[in-house]
VEXDREN-2710 file (C-alpha; in Angstrom, 1 decimal):
% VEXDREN-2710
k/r/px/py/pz
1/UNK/41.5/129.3/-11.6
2/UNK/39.3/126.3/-10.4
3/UNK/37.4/128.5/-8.7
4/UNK/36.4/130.9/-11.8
5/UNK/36.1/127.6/-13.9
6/UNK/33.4/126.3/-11.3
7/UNK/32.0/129.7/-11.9
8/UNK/31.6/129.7/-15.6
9/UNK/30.4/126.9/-15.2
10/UNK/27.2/127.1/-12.8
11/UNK/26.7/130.5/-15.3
12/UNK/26.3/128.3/-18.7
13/UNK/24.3/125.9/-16.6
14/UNK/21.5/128.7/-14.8
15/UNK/21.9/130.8/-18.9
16/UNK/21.0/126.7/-20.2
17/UNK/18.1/126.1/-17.6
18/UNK/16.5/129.7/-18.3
19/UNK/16.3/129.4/-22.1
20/UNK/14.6/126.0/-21.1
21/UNK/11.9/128.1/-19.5
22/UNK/8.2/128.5/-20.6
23/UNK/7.3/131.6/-22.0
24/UNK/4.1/132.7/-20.6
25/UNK/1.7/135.8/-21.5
26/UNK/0.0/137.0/-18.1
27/UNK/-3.7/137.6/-18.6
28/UNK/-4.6/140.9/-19.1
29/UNK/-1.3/142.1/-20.6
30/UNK/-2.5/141.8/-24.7
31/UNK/-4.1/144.5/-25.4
32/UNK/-6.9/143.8/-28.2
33/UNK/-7.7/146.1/-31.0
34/UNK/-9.9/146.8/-34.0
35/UNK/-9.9/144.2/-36.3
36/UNK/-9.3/145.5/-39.7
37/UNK/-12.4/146.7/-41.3
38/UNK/-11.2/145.6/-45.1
39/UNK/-11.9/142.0/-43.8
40/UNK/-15.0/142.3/-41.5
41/UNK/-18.7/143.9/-41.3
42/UNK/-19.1/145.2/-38.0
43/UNK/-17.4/145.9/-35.2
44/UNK/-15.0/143.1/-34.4
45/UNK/-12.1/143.4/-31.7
46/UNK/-9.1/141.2/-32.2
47/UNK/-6.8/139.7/-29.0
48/UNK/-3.7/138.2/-30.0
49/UNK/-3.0/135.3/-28.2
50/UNK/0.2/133.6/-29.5
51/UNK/2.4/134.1/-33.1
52/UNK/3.8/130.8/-34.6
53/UNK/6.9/130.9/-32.7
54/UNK/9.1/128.2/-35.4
55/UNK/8.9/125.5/-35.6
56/UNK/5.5/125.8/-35.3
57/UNK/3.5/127.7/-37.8
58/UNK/0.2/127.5/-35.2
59/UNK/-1.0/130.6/-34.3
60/UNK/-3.9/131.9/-32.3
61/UNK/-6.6/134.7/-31.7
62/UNK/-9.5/135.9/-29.6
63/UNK/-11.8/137.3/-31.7
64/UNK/-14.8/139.0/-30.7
65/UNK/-18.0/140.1/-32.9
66/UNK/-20.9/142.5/-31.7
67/UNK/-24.1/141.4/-32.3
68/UNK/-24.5/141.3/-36.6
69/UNK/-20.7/141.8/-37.0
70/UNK/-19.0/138.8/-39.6
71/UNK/-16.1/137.8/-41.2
72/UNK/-15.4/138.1/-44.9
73/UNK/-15.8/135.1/-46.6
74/UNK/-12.9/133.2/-46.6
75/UNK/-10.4/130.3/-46.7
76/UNK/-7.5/128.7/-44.6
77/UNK/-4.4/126.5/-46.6
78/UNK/-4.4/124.3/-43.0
79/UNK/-7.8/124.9/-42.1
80/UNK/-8.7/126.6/-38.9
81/UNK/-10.4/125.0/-35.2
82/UNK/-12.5/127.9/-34.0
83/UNK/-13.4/127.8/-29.6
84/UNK/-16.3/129.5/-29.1
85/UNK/-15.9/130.9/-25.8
86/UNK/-19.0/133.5/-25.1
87/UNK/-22.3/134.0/-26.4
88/UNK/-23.7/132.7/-29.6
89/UNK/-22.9/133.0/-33.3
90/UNK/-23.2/131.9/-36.8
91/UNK/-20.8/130.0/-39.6
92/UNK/-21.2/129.2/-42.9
93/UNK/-19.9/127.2/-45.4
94/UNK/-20.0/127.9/-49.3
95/UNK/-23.0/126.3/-50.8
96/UNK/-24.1/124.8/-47.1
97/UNK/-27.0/126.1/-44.7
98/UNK/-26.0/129.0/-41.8
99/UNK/-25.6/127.3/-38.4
100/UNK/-25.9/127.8/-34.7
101/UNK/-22.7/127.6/-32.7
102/UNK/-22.5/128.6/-28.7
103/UNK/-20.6/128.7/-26.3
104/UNK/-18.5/125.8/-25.4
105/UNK/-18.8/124.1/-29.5
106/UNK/-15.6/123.5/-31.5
107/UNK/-15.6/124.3/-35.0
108/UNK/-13.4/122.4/-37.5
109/UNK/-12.8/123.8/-40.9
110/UNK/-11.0/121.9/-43.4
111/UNK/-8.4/123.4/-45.8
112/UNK/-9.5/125.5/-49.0
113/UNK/-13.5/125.5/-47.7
114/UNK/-15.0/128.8/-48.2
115/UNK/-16.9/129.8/-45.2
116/UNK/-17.4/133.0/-42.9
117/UNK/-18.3/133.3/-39.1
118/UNK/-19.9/136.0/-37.1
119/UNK/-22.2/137.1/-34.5
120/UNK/-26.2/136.7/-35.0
121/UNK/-27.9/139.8/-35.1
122/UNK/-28.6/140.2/-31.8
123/UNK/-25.7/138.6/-29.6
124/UNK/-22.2/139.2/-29.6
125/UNK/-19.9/135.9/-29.6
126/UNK/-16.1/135.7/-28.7
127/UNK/-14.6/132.8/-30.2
128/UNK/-10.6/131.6/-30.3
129/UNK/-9.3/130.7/-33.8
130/UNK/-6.2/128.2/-34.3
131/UNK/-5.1/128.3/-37.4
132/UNK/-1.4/127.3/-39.0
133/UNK/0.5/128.9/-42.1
134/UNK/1.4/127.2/-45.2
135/UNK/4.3/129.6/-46.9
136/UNK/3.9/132.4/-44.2
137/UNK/0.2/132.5/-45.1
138/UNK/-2.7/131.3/-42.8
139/UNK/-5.2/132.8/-44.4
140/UNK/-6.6/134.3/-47.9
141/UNK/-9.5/136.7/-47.7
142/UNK/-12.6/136.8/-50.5
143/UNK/-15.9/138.7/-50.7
144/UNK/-17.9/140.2/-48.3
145/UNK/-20.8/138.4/-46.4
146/UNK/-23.8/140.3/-48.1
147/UNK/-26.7/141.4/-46.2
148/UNK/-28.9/139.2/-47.9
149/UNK/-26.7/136.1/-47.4
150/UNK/-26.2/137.2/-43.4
151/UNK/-29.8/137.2/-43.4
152/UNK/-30.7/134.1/-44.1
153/UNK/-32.4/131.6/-41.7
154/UNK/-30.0/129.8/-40.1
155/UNK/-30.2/126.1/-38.7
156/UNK/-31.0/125.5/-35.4
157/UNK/-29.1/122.6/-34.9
158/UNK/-25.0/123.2/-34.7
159/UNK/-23.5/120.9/-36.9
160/UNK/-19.3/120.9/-36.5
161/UNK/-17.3/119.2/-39.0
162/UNK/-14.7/116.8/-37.4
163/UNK/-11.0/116.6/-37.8
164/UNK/-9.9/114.0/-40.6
165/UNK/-10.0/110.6/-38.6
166/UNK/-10.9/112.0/-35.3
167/UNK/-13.6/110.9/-32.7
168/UNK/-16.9/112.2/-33.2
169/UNK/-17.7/114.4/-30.4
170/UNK/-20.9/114.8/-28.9
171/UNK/-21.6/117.7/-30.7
172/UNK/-21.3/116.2/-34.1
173/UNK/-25.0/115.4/-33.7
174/UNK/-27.5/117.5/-34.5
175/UNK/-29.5/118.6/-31.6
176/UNK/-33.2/118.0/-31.2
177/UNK/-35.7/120.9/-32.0
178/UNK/-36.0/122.8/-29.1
179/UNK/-39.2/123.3/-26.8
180/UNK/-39.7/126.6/-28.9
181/UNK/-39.3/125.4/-32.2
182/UNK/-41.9/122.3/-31.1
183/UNK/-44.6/124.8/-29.5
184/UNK/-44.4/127.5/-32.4
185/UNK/-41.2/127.6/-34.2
186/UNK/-43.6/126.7/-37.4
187/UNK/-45.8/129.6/-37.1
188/UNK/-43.3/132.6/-35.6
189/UNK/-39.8/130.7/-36.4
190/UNK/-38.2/134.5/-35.4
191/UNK/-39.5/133.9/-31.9
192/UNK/-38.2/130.2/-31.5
193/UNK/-34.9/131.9/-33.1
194/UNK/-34.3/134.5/-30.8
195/UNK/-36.1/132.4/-27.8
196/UNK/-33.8/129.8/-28.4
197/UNK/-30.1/132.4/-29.1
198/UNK/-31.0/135.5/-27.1
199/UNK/-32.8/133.9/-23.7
200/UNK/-31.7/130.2/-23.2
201/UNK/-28.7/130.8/-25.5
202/UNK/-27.2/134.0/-23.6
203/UNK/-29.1/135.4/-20.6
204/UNK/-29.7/131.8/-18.8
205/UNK/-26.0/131.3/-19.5
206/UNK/-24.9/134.3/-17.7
207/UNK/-22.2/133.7/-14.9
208/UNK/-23.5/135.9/-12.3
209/UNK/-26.7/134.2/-11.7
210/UNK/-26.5/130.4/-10.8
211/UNK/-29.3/128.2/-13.1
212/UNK/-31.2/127.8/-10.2
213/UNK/-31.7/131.5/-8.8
214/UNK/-32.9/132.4/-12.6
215/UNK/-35.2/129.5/-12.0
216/UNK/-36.2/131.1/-8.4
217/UNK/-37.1/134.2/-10.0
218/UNK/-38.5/132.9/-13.3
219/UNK/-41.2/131.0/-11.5
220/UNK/-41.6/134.1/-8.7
221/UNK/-42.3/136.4/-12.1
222/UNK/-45.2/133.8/-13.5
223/UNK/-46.6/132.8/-10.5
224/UNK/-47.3/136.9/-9.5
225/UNK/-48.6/137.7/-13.5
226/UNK/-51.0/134.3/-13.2
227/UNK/-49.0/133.3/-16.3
228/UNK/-49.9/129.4/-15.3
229/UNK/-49.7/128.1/-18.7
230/UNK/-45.7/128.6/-18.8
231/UNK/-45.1/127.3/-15.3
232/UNK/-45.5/124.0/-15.5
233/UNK/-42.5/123.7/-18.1
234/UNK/-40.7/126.4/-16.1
235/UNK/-41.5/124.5/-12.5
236/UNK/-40.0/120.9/-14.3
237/UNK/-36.6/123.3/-15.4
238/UNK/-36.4/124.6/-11.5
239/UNK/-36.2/120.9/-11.1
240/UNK/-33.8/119.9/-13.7
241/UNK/-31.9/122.8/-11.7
242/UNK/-31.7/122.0/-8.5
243/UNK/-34.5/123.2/-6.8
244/UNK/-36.0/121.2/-4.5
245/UNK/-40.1/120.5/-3.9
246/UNK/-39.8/121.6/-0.2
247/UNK/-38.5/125.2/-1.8
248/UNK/-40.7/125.3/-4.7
249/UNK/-43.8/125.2/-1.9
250/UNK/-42.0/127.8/0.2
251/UNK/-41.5/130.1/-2.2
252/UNK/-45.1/129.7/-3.7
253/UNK/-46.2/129.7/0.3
254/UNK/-44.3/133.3/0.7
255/UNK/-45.6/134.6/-2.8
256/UNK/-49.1/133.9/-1.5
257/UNK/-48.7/136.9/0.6
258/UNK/-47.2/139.0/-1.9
259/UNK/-48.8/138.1/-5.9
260/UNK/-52.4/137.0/-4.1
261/UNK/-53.6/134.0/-2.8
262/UNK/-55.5/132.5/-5.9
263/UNK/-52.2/132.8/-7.8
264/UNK/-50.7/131.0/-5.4
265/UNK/-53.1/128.0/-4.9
266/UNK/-53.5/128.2/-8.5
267/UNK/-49.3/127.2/-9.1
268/UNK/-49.6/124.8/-6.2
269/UNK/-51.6/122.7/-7.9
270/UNK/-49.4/122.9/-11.0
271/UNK/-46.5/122.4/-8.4
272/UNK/-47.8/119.3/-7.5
273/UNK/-48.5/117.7/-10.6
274/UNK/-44.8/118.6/-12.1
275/UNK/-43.5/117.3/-8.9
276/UNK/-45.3/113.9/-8.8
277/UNK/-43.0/112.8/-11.7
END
């Protein structure tokens, strides 16, 4: 009898010490979908992440917009903290100016503002949304982003509204213009856009090239089409990269043999200006 007492026991104590476990979704075991079309333009694809497992009524998503796909316009009873985890989009707020947000910004909505989110119109964006219910309802859809209001010129600067008596973070201030928007951003602002969101904003953010390799090859390209009035900002970014003078000279020493040798002698001299600093 002890021994099916000791028994029972050690049971309710291994049944007590698994229900104390963590409940964890494995990567690559949620399967993501369309998202539904009534409350969207575009193609978006929606990951659940978690439900609002009670007590808790916070829930989250990974939601991901091809390049020109949006949201509705819309409000949260909670408001909403949106992650933006790849590529570059846009947000809005009802009455406010469109804005830039990347990857890496945190977006804080406050409860009851009208506002929408997407993709630009030519970059996708993923970003993870945190929002929590009020009455079993997280979220009440309105009218569709129109064309004309998708359209509009956004802000360059990202401008993210902070929690209610939170620390500013460092993104809370607007960035400076750009080296694009300074050089022509007044006379083509489409080019400083998609200079600033398409090349800087995605393709030198790319994971599978390191800065400094993109850098490599960026001042390779210029050097061999004699393009020496973009090098010297390019050659002071290799720098800011990682790359060293000693390989700057090498590779413009190697590219003598291969882009000419006037091209060559012609971006050592900008080499060694940009490097004196």
């Amino acid at each position: 009898m002890k021994l099916l007492t000791a028994a029972a026991l050690l049971l309710t104590l291994l049944g007590t010490a698994n229900a104390q476990n963590p409940s964890i979704s494995r990567g690559g075991t949620r399967a993501a979908q369309l998202a539904p079309a009534e409350n969207f333009t575009g193609t978006v694809h929606l990951e659940p992440l978690f439900p609002a497992n009670a007590p808790s009524r916070v829930s989250g998503g990974s939601v991901s917009f091809d390049p020109g796909a949006r949201s509705k316009w819309h409000t949260h009873p909670l408001g909403q903290t949106l992650i933006v985890t790849e590529g570059t989009g846009l947000t809005q707020s009802w009455g406010g100016a469109i804005q830039v947000i990347r990857k890496g910004d945190i977006v804080w909505t406050p409860p009851g503002q009208k506002h929408w989110h997407g993709a630009t119109a030519t970059t996708a964006m993923t970003h993870t949304a945190i929002t929590e219910a009020s009455g079993g309802r997280s979220v009440d859809w309105l009218e569709r982003v129109s064309d004309e209001q998708y359209n509009q010129q956004p802000k360059t600067t990202v401008a993210v509204t902070a929690r209610p008596g939170a620390t500013p973070m460092a993104n809370d201030t607007p960035k400076p213009p750009s080296s694009a928007q300074k050089l022509f951003g007044d006379y083509s602002p489409k080019l400083a856009e998609v200079t600033d969101e398409v090349l800087f904003g995605d393709i030198w953010e790319r994971p599978q090239l390191a800065k400094r390799d993109r850098s490599l090859i960026t001042v390779a390209s210029l050097v061999t089409g004699g393009n020496t009035e973009q090098l010297k900002s390019h050659l002071a970014l290799a720098k800011t990269n990682g790359v060293t003078e000693e390989e700057i000279v090498e590779v413009l020493t190697h590219l003598a043999f291969y882009a000419g040798w006037p091209k060559a002698i012609s971006a050592m001299m900008v080499a060694k200006e940009v490097f004196k600093k």
